[in-house]
C-alpha positions in Angstrom: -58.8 45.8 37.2 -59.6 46.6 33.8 -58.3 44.6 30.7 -56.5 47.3 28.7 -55.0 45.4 26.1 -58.4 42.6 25.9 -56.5 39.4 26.0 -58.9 36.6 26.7 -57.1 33.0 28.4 -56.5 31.6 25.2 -54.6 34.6 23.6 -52.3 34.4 26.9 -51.7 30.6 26.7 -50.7 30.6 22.9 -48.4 33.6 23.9 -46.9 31.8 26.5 -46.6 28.8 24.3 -44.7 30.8 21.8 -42.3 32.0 24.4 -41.7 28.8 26.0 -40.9 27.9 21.9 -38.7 31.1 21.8 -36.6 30.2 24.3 -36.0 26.4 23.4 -35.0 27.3 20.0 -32.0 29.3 21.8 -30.7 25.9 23.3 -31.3 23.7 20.0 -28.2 23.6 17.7 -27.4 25.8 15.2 -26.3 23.9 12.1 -22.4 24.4 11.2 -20.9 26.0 8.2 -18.3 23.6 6.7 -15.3 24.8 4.7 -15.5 23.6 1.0 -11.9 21.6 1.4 -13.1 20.1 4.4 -12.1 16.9 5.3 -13.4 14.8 7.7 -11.2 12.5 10.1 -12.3 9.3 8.8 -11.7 10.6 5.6 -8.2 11.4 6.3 -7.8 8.6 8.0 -8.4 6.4 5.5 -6.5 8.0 3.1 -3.3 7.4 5.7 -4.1 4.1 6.0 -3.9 3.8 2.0 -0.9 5.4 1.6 0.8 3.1 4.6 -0.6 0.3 2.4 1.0 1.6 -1.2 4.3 2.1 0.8 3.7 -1.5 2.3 3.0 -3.1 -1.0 5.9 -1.2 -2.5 8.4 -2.5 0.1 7.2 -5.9 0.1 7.6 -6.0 -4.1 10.7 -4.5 -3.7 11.9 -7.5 -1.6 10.4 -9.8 -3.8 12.6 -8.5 -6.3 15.6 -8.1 -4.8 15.2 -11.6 -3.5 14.4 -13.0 -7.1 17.4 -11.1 -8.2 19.8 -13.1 -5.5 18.2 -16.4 -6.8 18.7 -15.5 -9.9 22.5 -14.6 -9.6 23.1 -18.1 -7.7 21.5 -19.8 -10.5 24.0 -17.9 -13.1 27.0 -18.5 -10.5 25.8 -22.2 -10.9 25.4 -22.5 -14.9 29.0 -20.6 -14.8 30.5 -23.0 -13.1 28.8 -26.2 -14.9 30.2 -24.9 -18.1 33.9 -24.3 -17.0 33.6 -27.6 -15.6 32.1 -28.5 -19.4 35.0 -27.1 -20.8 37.6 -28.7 -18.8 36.0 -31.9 -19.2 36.5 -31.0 -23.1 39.4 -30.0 -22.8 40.7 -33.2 -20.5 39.2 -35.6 -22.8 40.8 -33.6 -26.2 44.4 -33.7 -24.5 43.5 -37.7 -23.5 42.3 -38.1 -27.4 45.6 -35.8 -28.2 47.8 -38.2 -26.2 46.5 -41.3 -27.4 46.6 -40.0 -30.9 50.8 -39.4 -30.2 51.3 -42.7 -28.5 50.2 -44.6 -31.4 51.8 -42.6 -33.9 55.3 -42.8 -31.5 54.2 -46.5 -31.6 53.9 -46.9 -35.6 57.4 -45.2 -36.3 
């Protein structure tokens, strides 16, 4: 059998070699085209978790708020009531002073 095409061992082995590489690269993955707006899920994820947090933060200042508002009102209901209690006192002690003043004049006539 005569050689036709002359290929000595070594010509065979590195085309064999180059096959076997050939075929490998088939199986090897291709890298992936991403979108431009891609996003990925940690990304996303994260983002939820920030906007639970703003929404969290929001609630919780909101309470705070409403609760300072409630202390606040008791502490008006409580000034309110110290001064009407002021101004009867006045007002007890100016009728006292009032009927004092008429007793003695009563007295002196």
């Amino acid at each position: 059998m005569k050689d036709k095409l002359k290929t000595g061992y070594e010509e065979r082995l590195s085309a064999q070699a180059a096959a076997k590489k050939a075929l490998l690269e088939k199986f090897k993955p291709k890298p992936t085209v991403q979108a431009a707006e891609f996003k990925s899920r940690a990304e996303l994820r994260a983002q939820e978790l920030e906007a639970v947090r703003a929404r969290r933060a929001a609630d919780k200042e909101a309470q705070r708020q409403q609760q300072a508002n409630a202390e606040e009102a008791v502490l008006e209901a409580k000034r309110a009531e110290r001064k009407l209690r002021k101004q009867l006192t006045k007002a007890e002690q100016k009728a006292r002073r009032d009927a004092r003043y008429a007793a003695r004049k009563a007295r002196q006539r």
